[in-house]
Each structure stands twice: as C-alpha cells, then as structure tokens.
N, C-alpha and C positions, 0 to 999 in steps of 0.2 A: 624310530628306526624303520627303515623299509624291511624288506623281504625280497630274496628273490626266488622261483622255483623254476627248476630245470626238467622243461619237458618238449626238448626236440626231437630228444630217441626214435630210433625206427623200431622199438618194440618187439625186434626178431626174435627176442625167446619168449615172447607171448603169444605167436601167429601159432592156429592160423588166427586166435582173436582176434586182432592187429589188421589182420588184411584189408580192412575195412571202419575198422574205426581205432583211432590211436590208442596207446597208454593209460593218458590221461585222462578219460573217460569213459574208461571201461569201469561197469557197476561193482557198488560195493554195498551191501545194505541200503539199495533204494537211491543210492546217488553215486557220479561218477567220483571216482578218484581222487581229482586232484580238488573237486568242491569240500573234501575229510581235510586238505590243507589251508584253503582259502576259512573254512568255521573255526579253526587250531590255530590260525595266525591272527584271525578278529579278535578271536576270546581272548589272547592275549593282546591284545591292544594294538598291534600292528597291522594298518589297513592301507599300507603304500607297497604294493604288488609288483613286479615284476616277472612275465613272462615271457622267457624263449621259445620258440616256435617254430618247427621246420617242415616233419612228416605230417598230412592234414594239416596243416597250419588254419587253416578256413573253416575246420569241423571246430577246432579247439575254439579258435574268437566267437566261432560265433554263438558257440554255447554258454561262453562265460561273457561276452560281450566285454564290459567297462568293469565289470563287477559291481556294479549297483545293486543288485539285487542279491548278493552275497553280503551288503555292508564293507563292499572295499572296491578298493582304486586300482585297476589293474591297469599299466602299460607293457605292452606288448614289444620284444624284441625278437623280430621275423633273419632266419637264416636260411638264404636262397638252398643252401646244403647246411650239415648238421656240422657245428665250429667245435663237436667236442666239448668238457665242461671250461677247461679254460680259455678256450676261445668264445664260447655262448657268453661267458662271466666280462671278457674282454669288451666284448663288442655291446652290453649293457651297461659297460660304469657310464656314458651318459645320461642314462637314467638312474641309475643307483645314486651317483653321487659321490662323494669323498668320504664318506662315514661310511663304519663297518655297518655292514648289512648281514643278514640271515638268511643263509643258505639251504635251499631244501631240494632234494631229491626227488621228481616227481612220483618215482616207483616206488616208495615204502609209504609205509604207516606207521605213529609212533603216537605217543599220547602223552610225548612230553612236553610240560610248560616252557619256553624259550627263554623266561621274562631272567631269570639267577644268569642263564649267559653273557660274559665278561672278557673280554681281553684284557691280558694282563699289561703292566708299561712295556713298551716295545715288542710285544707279539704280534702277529701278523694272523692269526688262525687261534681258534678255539674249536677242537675236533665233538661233538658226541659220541660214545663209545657204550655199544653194548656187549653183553655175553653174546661168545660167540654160538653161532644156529647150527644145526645138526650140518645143515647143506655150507659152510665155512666155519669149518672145525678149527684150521689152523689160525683165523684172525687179522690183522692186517697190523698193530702199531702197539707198542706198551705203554701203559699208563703207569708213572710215576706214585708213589704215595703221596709227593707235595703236587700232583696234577700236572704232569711237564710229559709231553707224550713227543717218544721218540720210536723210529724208523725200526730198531729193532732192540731186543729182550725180551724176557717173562715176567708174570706169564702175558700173554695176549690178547689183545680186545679186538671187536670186529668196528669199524668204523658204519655208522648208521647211515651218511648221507645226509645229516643235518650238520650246520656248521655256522659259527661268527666270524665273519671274514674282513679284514682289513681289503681297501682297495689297493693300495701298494703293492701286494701279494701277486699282480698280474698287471700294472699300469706301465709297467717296462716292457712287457711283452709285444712282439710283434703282433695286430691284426691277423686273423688268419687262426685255424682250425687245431688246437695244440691241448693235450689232458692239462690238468689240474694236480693229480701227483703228485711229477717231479718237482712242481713248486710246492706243494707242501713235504716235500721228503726234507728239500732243499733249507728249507725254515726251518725242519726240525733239524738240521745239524748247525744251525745256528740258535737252538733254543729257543726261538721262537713261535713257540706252540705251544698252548695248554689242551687240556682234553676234562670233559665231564663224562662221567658215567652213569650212565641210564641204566635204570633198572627197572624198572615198567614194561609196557608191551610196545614190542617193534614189529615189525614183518618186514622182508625183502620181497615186495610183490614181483618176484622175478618171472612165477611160472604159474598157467594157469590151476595147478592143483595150487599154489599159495594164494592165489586171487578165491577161490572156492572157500579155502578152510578160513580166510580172515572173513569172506561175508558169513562166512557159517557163523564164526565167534563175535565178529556183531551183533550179528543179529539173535542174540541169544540161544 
C-alpha cells in the first residue's frame, strides 16, 4: 500500500513560524514534523510515499530529498498554487495508483498503527475518528456501533486526518483546486464509509502553543 501526506498548506495559523520555513518542518522533539510520519508509515511497512507541495516547495524536497535516508521512497506532487485536499489528492492518483492508499494529514500527530485499516465491499473511505479536543468540542461525523460513519448524529467524533481512500472517491472529478468533504459527506449518504476509532494520542498541530506542548510531551 502506498501513503500519501498532504503538505501544501500555507500554515497561516502557525505564522509567524511559517513565514519562513513551512509546516512541515517545523521541530518537534529534535526532528521536523512530517519525518514523525515518514518513521510511523516505515514502521508499519509502508515505504511508497507521496508528497504534495506547494508553500516552500524547495525547502520541503530538499530536506527530505528521495527519502532514502528515512528508509522510503518519496515522490513528489508540486502544485504551482495549493489544489486544496481534493484537488492535491486529484492531481497525485498518477502516482498513487488505482489501490486504496493512506491518507495523512501533514499537521497532526497520532501514534496510530495504520496496518487493521480496511475498506469495507463497496466503501469508498475509511475515516480515523478521535475524541473530540477541547479546541473542537463539537466534532465533525458519528460513528456507528457496527463502524458505518455518517454526516450527522450522536454522539460525535472529531475526524483525525488520517484516512483509507479509494481512488474512485475523486477520479470523476474535474482537475483543479476542490475540498475533500463534500466528497466524503457525499459517500457517506450512500454508506459508503466506515470509520475507526482511535484512542491513543493525537494532536491537531494547528497552533504554535500545540506545536510546544506535543514537543514538551515527547520529549518527556
């Protein structure tokens, strides 16, 4: 199974960090960011990488280079402007492939194994779903008892940013710059979506007091 991690963002709720060096490389216990997904996606056995790139695009490569020296294979998908997640996801099934792939968020942290993630017959999406954080009380999607996650009901889980994605889910779509979403809202009112629930540790490195307190709690 590949991977792919999305980090074209322009990082505006993290400036001024940001002004200067992206998202995805901003430290966290002694290494950037997104190298806590590239170790999380080897360890579980997936070493076929794909990354979006827009903001710094040139700081990003050339820190992470090929990934050889992470123990994975990265190819790069450069967006002259930032296409959004379903357009960044659009403009990479060249690379990805026709097999579901693993979607990752470039801005959290989680410390879940990916390897139990399943699509169900005919789903299109398998959501990860955590308790919701102080800073998104109200949640984004309900989880099911038999794991079938829909648009709305109780109670409510926060969607993490980790994901098993069908290519289908966005291969109709027009090229061009379009969220991620309405295509999974869309699935979920055709039942097409399962959800796992994580209950481990996650962060929404949204803001730089979350970026502080996660290296705090790394780092013992």
């Amino acid at each position: 199974m590949k991977a792919m991690i999305l980090a074209a963002g322009l990082g505006t709720r993290m400036r001024p960090l940001t002004d200067h060096c992206p998202k995805p490389l901003l430290p966290v216990a002694g290494q950037p960011l997104i190298v806590h997904h590239l170790a999380r996606l080897r360890s579980a056995g997936i070493i076929e990488i794909v990354i979006n790139v827009s903001y710094r695009a040139e700081q990003i490569m050339a820190a992470l280079g090929d990934g050889a020296n992470y123990g994975v294979q990265i190819a790069w998908s450069r967006e002259a402007l930032p296409l959004e997640t379903g357009g960044g996801i659009r403009q990479a099934l060249a690379l990805l492939g026709e097999a579901p792939f693993l979607l990752v968020n470039g801005d959290v942290w989680c410390d879940l194994d990916p390897t139990p993630l399943t699509l169900g017959d005919g789903d299109l999406a398998q959501l990860v779903l955590v308790d919701n954080p102080d800073h998104h009380t109200g949640g984004d999607f309900h989880l099911t008892h038999d794991g079938r996650i829909h648009a709305e009901g109780e109670p409510r889980l926060t969607f993490a940013g980790i994901s098993l994605l069908d290519p289908r889910l966005v291969v109709e779509e027009s090229p061009g710059a379009f969220p991620l979403a309405p295509l999974l809202r869309r699935a979920m009112a055709q039942g097409r979506v399962g959800g796992h629930h994580h209950r481990g540790h996650w962060v929404d490195v949204g803001t730089p007091e979350r970026l502080v307190e996660l290296d705090r709690r790394l780092r013992g």
